[in-house]
VOTIBA-602932 format. One line per field, with one value per atom (N, C-alpha, C, O): atom name; residue number from 1; x, y, z. Coordinates in steps of 0.1 Angstrom, whole numbers, plus 2048, in hexadecimal, padded with zeros to 3 digits. Layout:
% VOTIBA-602932
a CA	...
k NUM	...
X X	...
Y Y	...
Z Z	...
% end
This chain:
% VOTIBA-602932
a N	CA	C	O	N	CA	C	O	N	CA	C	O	N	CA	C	O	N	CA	C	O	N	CA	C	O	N	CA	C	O	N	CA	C	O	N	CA	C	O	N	CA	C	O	N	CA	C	O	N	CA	C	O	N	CA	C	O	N	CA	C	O	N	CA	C	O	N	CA	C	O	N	CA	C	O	N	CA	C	O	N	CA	C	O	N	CA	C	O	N	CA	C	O	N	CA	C	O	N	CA	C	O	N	CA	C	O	N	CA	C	O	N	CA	C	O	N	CA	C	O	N	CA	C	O	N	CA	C	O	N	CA	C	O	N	CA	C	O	N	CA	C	O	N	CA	C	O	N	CA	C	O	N	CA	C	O	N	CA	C	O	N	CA	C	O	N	CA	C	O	N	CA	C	O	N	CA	C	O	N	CA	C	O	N	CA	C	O	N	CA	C	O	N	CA	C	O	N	CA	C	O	N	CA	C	O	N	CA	C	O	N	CA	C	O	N	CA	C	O	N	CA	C	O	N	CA	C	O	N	CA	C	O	N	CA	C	O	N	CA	C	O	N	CA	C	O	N	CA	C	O	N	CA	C	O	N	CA	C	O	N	CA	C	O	N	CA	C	O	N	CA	C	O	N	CA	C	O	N	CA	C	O	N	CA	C	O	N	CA	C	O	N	CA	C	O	N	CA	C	O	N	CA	C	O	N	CA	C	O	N	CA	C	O	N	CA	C	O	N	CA	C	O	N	CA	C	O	N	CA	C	O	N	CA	C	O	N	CA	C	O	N	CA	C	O	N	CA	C	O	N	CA	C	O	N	CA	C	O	N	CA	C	O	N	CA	C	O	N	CA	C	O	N	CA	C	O	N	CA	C	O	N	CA	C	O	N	CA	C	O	N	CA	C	O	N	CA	C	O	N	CA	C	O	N	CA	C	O	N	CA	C	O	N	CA	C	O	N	CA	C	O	N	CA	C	O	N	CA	C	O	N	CA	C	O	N	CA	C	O	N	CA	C	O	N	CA	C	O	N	CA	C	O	N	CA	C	O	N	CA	C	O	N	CA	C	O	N	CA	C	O	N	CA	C	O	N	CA	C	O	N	CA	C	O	N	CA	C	O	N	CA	C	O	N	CA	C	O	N	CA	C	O	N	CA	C	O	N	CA	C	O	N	CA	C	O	N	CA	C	O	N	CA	C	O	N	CA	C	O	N	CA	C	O	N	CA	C	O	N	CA	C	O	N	CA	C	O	N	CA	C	O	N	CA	C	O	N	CA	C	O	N	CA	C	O	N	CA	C	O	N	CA	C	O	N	CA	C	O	N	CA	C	O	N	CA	C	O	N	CA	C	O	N	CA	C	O	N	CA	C	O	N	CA	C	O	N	CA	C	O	N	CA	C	O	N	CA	C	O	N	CA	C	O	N	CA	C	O	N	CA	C	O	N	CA	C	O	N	CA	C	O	N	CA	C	O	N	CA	C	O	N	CA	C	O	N	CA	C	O	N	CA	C	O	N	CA	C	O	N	CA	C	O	N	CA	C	O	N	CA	C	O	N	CA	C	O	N	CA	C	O	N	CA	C	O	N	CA	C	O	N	CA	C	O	N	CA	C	O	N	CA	C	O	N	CA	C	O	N	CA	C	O	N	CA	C	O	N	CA	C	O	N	CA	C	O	N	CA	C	O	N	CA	C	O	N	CA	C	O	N	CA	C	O	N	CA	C	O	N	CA	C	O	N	CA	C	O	N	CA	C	O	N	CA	C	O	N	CA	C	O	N	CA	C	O	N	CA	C	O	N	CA	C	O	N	CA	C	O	N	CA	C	O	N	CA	C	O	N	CA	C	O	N	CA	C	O	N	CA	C	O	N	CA	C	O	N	CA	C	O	N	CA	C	O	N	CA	C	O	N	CA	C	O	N	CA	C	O	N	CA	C	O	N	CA	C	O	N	CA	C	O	N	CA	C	O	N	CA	C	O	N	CA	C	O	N	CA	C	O	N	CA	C	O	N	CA	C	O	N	CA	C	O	N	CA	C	O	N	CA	C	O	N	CA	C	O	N	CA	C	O	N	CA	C	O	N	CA	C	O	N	CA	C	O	N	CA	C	O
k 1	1	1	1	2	2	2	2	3	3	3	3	4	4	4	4	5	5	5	5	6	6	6	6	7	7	7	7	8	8	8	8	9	9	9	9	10	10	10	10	11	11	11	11	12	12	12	12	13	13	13	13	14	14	14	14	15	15	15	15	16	16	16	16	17	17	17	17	18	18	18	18	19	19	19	19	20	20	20	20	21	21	21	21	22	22	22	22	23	23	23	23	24	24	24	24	25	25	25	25	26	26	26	26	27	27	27	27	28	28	28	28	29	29	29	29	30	30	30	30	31	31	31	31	32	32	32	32	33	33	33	33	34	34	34	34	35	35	35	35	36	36	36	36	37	37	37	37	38	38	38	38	39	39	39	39	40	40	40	40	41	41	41	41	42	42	42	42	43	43	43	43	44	44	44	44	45	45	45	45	46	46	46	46	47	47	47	47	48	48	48	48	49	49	49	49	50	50	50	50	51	51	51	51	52	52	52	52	53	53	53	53	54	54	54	54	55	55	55	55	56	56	56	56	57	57	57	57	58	58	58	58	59	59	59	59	60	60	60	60	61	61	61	61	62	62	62	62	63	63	63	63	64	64	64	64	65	65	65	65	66	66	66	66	67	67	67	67	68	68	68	68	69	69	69	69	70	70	70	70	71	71	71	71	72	72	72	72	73	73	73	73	74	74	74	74	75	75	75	75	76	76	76	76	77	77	77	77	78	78	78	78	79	79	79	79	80	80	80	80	81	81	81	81	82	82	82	82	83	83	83	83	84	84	84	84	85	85	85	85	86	86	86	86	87	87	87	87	88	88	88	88	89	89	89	89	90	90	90	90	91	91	91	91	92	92	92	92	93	93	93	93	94	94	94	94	95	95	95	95	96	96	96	96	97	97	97	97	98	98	98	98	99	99	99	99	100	100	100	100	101	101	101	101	102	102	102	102	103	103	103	103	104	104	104	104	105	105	105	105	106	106	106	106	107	107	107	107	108	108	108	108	109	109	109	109	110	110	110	110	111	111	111	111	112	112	112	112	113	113	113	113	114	114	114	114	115	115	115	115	116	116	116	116	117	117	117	117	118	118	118	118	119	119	119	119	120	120	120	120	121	121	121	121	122	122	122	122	123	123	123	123	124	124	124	124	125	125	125	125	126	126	126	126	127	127	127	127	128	128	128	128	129	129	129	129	130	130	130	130	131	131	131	131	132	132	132	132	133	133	133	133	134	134	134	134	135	135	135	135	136	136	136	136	137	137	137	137	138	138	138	138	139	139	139	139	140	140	140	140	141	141	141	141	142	142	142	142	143	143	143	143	144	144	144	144	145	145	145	145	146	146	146	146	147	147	147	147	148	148	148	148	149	149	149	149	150	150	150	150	151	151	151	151	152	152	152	152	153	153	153	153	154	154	154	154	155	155	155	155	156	156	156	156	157	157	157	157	158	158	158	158	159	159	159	159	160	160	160	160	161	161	161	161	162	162	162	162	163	163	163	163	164	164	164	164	165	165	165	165	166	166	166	166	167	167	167	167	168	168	168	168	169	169	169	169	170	170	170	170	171	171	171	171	172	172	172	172	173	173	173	173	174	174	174	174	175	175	175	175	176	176	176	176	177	177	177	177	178	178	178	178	179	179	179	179	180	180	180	180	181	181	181	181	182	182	182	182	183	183	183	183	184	184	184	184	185	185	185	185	186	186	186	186	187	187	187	187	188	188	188	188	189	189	189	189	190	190	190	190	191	191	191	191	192	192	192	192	193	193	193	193	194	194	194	194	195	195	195	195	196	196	196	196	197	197	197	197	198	198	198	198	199	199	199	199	200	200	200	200	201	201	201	201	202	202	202	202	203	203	203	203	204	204	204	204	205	205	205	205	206	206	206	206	207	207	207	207
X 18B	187	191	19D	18C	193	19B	198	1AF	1B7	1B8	1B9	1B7	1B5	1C1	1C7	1C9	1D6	1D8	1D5	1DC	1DB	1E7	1EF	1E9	1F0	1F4	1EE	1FF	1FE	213	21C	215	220	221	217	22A	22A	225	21C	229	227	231	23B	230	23D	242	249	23E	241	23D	241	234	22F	224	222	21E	20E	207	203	203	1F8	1F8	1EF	209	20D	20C	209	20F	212	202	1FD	1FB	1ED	1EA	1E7	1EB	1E9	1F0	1ED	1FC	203	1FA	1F7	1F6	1E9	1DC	1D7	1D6	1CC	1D1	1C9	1DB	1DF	1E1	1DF	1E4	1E6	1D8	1D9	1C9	1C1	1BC	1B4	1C3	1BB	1BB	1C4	1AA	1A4	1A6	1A9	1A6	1AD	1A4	19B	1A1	199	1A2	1AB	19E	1AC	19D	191	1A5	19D	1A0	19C	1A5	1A9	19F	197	1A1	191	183	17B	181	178	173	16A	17A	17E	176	16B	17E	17B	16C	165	16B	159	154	150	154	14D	14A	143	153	154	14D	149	14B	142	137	132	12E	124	11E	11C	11C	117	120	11A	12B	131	12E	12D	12C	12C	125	12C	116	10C	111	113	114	118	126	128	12D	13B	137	13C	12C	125	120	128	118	110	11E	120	125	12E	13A	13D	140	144	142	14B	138	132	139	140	138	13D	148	14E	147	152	151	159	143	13D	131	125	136	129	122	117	127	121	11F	11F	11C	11B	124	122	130	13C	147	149	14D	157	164	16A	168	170	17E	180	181	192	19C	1A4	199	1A1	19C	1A2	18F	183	186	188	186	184	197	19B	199	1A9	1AE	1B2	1AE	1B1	1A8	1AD	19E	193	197	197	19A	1A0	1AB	1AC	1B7	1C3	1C9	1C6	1D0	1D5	1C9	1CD	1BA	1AF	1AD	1A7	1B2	1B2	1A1	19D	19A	18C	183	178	186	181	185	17D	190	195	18E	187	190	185	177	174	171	164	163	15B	168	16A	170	170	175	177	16C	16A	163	158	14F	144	151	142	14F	147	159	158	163	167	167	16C	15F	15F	156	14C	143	13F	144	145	14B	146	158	164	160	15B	165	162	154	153	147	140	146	149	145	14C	153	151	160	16B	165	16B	159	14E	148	147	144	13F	14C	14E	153	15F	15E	158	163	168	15F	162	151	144	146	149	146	14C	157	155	163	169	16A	173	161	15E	154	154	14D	144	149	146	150	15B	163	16A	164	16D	17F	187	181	18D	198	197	1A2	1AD	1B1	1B3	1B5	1BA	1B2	1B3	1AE	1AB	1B5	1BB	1B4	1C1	1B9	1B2	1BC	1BA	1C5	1D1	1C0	1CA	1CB	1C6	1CE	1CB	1D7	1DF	1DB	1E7	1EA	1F3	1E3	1E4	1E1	1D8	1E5	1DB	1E0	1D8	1F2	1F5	1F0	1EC	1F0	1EC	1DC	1D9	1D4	1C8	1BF	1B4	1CE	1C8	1C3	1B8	1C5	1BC	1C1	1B9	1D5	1D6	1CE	1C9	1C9	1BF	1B2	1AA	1B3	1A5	1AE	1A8	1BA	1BF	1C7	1CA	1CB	1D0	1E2	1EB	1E4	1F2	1F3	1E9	1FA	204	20D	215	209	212	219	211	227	22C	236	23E	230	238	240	23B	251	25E	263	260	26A	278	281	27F	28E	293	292	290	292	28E	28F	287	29B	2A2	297	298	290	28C	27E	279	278	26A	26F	263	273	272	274	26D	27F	27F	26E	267	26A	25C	24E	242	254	249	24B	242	259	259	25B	262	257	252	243	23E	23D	22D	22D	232	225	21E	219	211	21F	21A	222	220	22C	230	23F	246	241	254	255	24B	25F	266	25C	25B	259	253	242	23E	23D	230	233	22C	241	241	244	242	248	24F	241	23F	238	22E	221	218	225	21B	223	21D	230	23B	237	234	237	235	223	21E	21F	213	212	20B	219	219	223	229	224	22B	239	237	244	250	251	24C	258	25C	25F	258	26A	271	266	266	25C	254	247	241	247	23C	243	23C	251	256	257	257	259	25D	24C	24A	243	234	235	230	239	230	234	23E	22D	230	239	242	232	23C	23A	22F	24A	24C	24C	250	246	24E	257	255	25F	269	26A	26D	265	264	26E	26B	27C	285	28F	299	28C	297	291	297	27F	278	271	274	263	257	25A	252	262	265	266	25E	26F	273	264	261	25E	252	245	23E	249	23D	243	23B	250	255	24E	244	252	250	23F	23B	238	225	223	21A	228	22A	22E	227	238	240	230	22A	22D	223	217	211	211	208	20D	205	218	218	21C	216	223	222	217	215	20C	1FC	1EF	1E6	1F9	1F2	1EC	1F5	1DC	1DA	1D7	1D1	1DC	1D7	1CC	1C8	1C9	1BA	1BC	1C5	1AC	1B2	1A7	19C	1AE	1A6	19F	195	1A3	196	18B	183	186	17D	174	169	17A	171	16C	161	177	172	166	161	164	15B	14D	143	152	140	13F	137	144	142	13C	135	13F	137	12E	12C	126	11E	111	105
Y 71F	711	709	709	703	6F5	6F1	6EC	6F6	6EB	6DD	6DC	6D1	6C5	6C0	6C2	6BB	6B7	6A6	6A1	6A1	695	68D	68D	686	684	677	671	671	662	65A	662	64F	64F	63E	638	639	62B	626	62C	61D	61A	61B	616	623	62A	634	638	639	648	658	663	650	65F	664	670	65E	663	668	674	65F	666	674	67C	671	67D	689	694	687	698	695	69F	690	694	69F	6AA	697	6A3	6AE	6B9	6AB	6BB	6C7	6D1	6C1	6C8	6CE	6D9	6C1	6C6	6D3	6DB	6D4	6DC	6E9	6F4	6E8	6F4	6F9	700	6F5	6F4	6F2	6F8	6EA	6E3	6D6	6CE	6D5	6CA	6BF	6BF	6B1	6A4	69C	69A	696	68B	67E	67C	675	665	65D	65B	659	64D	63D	632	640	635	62F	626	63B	641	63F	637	644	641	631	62C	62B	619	618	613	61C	618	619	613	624	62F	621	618	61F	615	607	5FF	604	5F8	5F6	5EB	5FE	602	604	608	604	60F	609	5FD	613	60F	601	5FB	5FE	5F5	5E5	5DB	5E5	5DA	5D0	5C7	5D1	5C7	5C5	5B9	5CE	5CA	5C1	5B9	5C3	5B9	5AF	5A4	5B3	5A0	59C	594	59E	595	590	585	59C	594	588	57E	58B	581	57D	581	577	56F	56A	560	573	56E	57F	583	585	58D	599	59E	59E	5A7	5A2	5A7	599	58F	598	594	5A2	5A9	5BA	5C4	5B6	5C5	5D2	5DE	5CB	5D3	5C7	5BC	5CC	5C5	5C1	5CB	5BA	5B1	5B0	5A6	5B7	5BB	5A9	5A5	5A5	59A	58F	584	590	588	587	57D	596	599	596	592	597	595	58B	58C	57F	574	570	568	573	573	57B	577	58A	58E	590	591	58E	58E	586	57B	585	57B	575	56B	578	578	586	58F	588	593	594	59E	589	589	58E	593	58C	58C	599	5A1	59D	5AF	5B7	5C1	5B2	5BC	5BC	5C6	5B2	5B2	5BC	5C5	5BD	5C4	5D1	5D8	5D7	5E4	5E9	5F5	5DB	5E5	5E6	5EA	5E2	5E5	5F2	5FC	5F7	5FE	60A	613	60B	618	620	62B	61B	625	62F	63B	622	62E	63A	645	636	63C	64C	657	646	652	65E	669	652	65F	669	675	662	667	671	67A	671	67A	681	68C	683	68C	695	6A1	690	69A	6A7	6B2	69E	6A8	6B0	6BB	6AD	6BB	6C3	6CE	6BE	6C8	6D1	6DD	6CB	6D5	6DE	6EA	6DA	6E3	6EA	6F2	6E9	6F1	700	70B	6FA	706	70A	716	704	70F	715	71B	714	71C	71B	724	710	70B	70D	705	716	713	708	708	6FC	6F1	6E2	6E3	6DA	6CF	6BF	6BD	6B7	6B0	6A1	69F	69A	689	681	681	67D	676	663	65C	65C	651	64C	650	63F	636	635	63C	62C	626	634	631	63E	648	643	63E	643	63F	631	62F	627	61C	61B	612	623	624	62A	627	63A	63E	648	64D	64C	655	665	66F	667	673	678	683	671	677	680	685	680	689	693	699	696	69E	6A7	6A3	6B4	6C2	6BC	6BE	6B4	6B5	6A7	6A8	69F	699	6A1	6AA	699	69B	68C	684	689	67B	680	689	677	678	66A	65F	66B	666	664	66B	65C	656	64F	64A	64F	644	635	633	62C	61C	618	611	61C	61B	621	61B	627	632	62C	62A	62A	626	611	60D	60A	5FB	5FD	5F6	607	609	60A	600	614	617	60C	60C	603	5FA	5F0	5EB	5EA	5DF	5E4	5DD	5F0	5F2	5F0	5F0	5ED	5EE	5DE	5D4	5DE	5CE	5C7	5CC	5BA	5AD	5B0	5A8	5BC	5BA	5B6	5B8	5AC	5A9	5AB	5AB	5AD	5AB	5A6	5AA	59C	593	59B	59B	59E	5A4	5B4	5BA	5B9	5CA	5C5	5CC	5B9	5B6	5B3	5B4	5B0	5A8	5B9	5BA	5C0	5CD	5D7	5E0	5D6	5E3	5D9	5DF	5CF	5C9	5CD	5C8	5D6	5D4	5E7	5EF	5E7	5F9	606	60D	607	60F	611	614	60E	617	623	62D	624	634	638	640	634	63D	644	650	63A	63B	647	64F	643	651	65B	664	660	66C	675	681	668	66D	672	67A	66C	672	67B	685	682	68D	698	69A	69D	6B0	6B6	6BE	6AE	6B3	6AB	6A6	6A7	6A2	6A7	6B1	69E	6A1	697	68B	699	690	691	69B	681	682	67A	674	678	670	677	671	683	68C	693	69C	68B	691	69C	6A2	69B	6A3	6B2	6B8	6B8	6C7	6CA	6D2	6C5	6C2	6C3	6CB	6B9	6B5	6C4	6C9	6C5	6D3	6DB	6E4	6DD	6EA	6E6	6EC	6DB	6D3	6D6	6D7	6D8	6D9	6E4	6E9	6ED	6FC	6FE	706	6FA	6FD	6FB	704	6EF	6ED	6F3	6F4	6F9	702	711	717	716	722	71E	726	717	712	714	718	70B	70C	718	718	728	72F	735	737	739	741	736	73A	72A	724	71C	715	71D	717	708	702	702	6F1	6F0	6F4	6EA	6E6	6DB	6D9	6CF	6C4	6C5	6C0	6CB	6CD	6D2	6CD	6E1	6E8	6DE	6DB	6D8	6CC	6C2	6BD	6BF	6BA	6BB	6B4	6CA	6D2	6D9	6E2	6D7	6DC	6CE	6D1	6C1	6B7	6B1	6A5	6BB	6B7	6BD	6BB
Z 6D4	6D4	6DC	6DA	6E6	6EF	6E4	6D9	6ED	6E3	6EE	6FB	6E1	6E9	6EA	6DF	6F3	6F7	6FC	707	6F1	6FB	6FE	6F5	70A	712	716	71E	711	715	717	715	71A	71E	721	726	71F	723	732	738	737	744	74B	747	759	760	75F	768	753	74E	756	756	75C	762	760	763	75C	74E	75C	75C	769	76E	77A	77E	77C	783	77A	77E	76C	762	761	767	75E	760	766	761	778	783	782	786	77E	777	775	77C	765	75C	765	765	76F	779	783	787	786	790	78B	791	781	778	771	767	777	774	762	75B	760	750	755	759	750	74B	747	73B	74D	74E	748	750	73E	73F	73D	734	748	74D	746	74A	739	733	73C	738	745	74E	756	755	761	769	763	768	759	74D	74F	756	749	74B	758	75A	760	771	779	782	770	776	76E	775	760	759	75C	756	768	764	771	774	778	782	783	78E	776	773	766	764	75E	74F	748	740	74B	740	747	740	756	759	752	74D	751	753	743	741	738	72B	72B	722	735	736	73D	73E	744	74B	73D	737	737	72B	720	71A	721	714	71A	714	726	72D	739	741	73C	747	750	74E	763	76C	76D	777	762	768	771	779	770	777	782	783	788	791	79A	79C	7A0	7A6	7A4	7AC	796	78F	78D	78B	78D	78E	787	78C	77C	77A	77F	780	781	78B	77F	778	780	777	779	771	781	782	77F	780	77C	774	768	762	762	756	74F	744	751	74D	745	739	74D	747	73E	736	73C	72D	722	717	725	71A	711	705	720	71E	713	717	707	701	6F7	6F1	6F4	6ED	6E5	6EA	6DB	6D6	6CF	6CA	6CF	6CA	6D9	6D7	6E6	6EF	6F2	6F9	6EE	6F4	6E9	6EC	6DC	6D2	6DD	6E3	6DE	6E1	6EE	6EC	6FB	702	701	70C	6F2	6F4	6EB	6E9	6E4	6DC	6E5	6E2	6F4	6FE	704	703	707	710	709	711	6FB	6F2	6F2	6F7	6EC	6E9	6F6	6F6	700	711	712	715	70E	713	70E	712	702	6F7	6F4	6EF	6FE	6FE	70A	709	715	71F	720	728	715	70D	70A	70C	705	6F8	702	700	70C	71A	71B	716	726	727	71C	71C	712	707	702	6FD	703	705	712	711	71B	729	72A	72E	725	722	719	71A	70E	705	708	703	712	716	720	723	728	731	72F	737	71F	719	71C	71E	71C	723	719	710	71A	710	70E	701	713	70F	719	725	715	71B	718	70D	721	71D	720	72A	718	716	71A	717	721	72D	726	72F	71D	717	717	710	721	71F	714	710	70B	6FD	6F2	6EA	6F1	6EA	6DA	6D3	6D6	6C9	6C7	6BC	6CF	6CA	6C5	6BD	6CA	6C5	6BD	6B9	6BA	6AF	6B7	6B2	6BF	6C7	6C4	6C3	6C1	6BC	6B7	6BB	6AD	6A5	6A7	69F	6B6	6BB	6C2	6CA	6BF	6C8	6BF	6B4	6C3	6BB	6BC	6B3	6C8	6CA	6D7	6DF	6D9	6DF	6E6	6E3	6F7	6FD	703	709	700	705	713	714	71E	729	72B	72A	72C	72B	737	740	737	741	73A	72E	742	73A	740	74C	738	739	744	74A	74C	757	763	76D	763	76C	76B	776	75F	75C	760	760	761	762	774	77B	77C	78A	78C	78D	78B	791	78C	790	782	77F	789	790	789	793	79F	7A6	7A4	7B2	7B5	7C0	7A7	7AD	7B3	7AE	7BD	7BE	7B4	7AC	7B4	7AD	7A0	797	79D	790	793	79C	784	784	778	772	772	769	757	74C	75E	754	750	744	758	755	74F	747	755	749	741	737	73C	72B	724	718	72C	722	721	719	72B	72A	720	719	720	716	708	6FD	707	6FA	6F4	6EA	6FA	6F7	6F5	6EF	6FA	6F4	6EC	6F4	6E4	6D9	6E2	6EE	6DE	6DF	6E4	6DF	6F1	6F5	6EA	6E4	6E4	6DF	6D3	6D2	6CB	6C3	6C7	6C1	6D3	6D8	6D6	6D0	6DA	6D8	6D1	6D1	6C3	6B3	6AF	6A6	6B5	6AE	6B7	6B1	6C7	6D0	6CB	6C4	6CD	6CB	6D8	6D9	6E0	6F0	6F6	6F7	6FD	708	718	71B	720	72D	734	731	73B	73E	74B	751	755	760	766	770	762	764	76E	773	76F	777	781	787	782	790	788	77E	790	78D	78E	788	793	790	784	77E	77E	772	767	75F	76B	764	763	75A	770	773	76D	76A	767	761	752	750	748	743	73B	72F	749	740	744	73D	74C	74C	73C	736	736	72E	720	71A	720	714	715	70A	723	726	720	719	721	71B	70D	706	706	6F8	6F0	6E4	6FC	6F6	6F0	6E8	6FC	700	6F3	6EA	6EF	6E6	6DB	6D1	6DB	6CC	6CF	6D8	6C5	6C0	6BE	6B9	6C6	6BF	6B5	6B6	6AD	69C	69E	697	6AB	6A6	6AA	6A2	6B8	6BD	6B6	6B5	6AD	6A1	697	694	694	689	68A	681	696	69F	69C	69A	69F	6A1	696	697	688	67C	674	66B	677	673	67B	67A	683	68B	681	684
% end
């Protein structure tokens, strides 16, 4: 049975490079991110046009539309994750059908927010990808349009490094360069080898 592995890390951490790690090493990715992205493109729009008006004007949602409507509206962000969680998640439900019949030793859930959502809970095991603060605040205020003031208000919105660590089963640590990191999911790929994942069975026994 597909052990399910899932995968998540603050912002700056490294989450979508150890991803492609996983892909290269040929296991199975699903980026609930991407997900979002296909959706908001596709099936989720015209439902994020009806529930807030103007944000998908041209059949595609317009992220810089939609933002300042939900941002800071915790009634307005419920309402927008009950149109586009349950997407997500069937979406998720494909994949692990897929790799279930491809018979895939291990499949991995790629979810920024996974503890904040409760999402371990679909998963056999946690993987948290790390830096230290120093390493992860360099690489955020290199991206465009970010300073200072906008990582405080996005790290304030997501669980504690340190706190993801104390819940993962395994770390990778991309603070000393992706070598490092590739040794790292090499390392949790042979850890994995041969065991069974229990939720997926659990799954398909309450089906």
């Amino acid at each position: 049975m597909t052990f399910i592995l899932g995968l998540t890390g603050s912002i700056g951490m490294g989450k979508s490079a150890t991803a492609g790690l996983f892909r290269r090493l040929g296991v199975p990715v699903h980026d609930a991110d991407a997900a979002v992205h296909a959706l908001y493109a596709g099936e989720a729009a015209p439902l994020v046009e009806a529930a807030f008006p103007g944000t998908a004007p041209d059949g595609v949602v317009d992220r810089a539309k939609l933002g300042p409507v939900v941002l800071g509206s915790p009634d307005a962000m419920r309402r927008l994750e009950a149109i586009v969680h349950p997407l997500v998640r069937r979406d998720e439900a494909l994949f692990l059908r897929r790799a279930l019949s491809e018979r895939q030793p291990v499949a991995v859930l790629d979810v920024p927010l996974l503890f904040e959502t409760g999402g371990d809970g679909r998963c056999d095991a946690v993987a948290v990808v790390t830096a230290p603060a120093a390493v992860q605040a360099a690489r955020v205020l290199a991206r465009p349009g970010m300073d200072p003031g906008k990582l405080a208000a996005i790290l304030a919105k997501q669980m504690p490094d340190g706190e993801k660590r104390r819940r993962a089963h395994f770390l990778v640590e991309t603070g000393s360069g992706f070598p490092r990191a590739e040794r790292g999911v090499s390392d949790i790929l042979r850890a994995l080898a041969g065991r069974p994942g229990r939720v997926l069975a659990g799954r398909l026994r309450e089906r």
